[in-house]
C-alpha positions, 0 to 999 in steps of 0.5 A: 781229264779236263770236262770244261767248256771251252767254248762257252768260255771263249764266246764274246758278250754284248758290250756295255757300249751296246747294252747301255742302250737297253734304256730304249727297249721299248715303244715310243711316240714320236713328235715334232719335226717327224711324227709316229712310232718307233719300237726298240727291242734286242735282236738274238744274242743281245748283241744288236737292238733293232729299232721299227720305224712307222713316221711321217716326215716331211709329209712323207710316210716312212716304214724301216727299220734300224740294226744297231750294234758294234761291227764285227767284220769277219774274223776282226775283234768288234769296233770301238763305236756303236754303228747302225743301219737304217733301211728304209720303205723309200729305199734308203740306207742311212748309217749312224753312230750312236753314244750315251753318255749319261742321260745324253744321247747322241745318233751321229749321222754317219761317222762320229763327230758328223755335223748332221746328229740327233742329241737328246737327253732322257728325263729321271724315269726314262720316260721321255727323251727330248732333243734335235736333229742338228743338220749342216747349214743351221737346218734340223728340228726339235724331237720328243720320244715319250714311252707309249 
């Protein structure tokens, strides 16, 4: 009589996709073109990071938060991509994909390769990301995360 679990051996992992972006676990301070805080830390099961948002930009106060993680649709295997939501104490929901590449991190601002994205890239000790928000039309602003 076969006594294995089935069930634990069949049961999905978080991808290397998802996991790489353990780097951001963690409080951050926020400066440049918006100001404040971010926290990330792994959601139940480690297959989502969810990110806490306390910023001020464009002299607007913005609270949200962000789950970040690949799609599953039902009864679908996951997506390639690292999609997230943002929502936001202002109403909004903003969708991004996110992509580490090495030390270079890139938040695409809708569908991968968007002209609106955020590219920064980790110092040696994970201690600082340094980069910007690019946005269609030459707009965007410098962005630092130093860990708190």
């Amino acid at each position: 009589m076969n006594t294995t679990n089935t069930t634990e051996e069949t049961q999905p992992a978080p991808s290397d996709a998802v996991r790489v972006l353990d780097r951001l676990i963690g409080t951050w301070t926020v400066t440049g073109g918006a100001e404040g805080t971010v926290r990330y830390e792994w959601g139940p099961g480690g297959f989502f990071l969810i990110q806490h948002v306390e910023m001020v930009s464009g002299g607007q106060q913005i609270s949200g938060f962000e789950v970040i993680g690949q799609l599953r649709p039902f009864g679908e295997p996951a997506s390639q991509d690292v999609h997230s939501r943002f929502y936001d104490s202002l109403g909004n929901t903003l969708d991004y994909v996110y992509e580490l590449d090495g030390d270079t991190l890139t938040i695409w601002g809708g569908a991968k390769g968007s002209p609106a994205y955020f590219r920064g890239s980790f110092n040696a000790d994970d201690s600082v990301m340094d980069g910007a928000w690019v946005y269609p039309g030459g707009g965007g602003y410098d962005s630092t995360m130093t860990r708190a």
